[in-house]
C-alpha positions as CSV (number, residue, x, y, z in Angstrom):
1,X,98.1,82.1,100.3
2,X,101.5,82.5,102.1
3,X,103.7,85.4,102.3
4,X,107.5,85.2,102.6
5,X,110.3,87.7,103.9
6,X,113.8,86.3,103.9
7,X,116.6,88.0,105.9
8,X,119.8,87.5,107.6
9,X,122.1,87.8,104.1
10,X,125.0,89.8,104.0
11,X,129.2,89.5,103.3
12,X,131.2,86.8,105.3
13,X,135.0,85.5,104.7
14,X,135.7,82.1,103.9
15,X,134.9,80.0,106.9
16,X,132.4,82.0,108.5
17,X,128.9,81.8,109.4
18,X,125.5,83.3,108.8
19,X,121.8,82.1,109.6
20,X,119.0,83.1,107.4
21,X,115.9,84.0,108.3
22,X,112.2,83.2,106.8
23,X,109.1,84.8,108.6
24,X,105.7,83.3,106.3
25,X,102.5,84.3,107.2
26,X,99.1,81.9,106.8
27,X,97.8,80.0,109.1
28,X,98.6,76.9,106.6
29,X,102.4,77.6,107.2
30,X,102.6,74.3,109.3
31,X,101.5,71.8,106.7
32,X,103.9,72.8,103.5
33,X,107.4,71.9,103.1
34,X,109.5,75.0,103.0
35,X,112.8,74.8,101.2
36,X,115.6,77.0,100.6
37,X,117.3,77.6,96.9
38,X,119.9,79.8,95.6
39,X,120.9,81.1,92.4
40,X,124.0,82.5,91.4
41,X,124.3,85.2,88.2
42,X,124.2,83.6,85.2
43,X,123.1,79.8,86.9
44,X,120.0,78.5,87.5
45,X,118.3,78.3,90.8
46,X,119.3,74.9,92.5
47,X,118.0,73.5,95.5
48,X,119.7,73.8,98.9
49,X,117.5,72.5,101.7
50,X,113.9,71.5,102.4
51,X,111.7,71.2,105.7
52,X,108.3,69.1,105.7
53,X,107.0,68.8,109.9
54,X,110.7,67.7,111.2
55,X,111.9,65.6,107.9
56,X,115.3,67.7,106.4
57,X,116.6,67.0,103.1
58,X,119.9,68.4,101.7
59,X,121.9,69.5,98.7
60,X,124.7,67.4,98.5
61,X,127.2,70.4,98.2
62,X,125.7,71.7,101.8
63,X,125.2,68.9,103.6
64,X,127.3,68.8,106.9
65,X,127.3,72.9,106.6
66,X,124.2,73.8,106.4
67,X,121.4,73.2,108.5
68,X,117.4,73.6,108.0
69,X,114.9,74.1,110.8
70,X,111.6,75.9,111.3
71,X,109.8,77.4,114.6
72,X,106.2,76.8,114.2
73,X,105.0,79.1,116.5
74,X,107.1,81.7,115.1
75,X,105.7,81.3,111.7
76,X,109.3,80.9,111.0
77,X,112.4,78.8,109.1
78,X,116.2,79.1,109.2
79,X,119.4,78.0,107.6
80,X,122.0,78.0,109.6
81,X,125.2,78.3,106.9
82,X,128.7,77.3,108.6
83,X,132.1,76.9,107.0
84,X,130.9,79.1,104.1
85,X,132.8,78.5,101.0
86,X,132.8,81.3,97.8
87,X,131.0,79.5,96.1
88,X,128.2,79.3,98.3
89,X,128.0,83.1,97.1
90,X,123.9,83.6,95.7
91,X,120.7,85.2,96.2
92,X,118.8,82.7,98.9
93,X,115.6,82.3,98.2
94,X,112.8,80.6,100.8
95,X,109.6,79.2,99.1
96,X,106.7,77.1,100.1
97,X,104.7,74.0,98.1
98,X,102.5,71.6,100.2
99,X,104.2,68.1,98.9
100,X,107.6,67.7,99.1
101,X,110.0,68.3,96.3
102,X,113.4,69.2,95.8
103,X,112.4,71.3,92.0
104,X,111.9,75.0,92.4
105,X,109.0,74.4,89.9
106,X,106.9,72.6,92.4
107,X,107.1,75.5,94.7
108,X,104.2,77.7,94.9
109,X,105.0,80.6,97.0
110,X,108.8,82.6,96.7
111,X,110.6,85.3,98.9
112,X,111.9,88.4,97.1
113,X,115.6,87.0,98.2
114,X,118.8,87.7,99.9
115,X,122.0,88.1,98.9
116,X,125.3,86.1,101.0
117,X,128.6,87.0,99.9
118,X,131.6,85.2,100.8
119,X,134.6,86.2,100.3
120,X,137.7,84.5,100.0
């Protein structure tokens, strides 16, 4: 069983920065591939990011902006978000599954979600 808590959302302009936190509890944390998705009001959730041991994989719409990383002995991941854009604007979600997928179905384990706003 793993537990997630996202935080680090909030309003940025165009251009800025923010970095998103995940804390996950279990001691299994180290062996699942964590990912981040997003989902905008009236889109389905798409993928943003993934993390399985130090392999990255990335959304083509954030790659070169966003970056994925994850302190093990924090029990911890991150996206670090730069040059935000308005439509980066969603509810960030962090989740857990222990292959390595890029579909929100194959994840097994979801945060409640935070919202980044940018404005332009």
């Amino acid at each position: 069983q793993v537990q997630l808590v996202e935080s680090g959302g909030g309003l940025v302009q165009a251009g800025g920065s923010l970095r998103l936190s995940c804390a996950a509890s279990g001691r299994a944390f180290i062996t699942y591939t964590m990912g981040w998705f997003r989902q905008a009001p009236g889109k389905e959730r798409e993928f943003v990011a993934c993390i399985r041991w130090s392999d990255t994989y990335y959304a083509d719409s954030v790659k070169g902006r966003f970056t994925i990383s994850r302190d093990n002995a924090k029990n911890t991941i991150y996206l670090q978000m730069n040059t935000l854009k308005p439509e980066d604007t969603a509810v960030y979600y962090c989740a857990a599954e222990p292959y390595y997928s890029t579909q929100p179905g194959n994840y097994d384990y979801w945060g409640q979600g935070t919202q980044v706003t940018v404005s332009s």
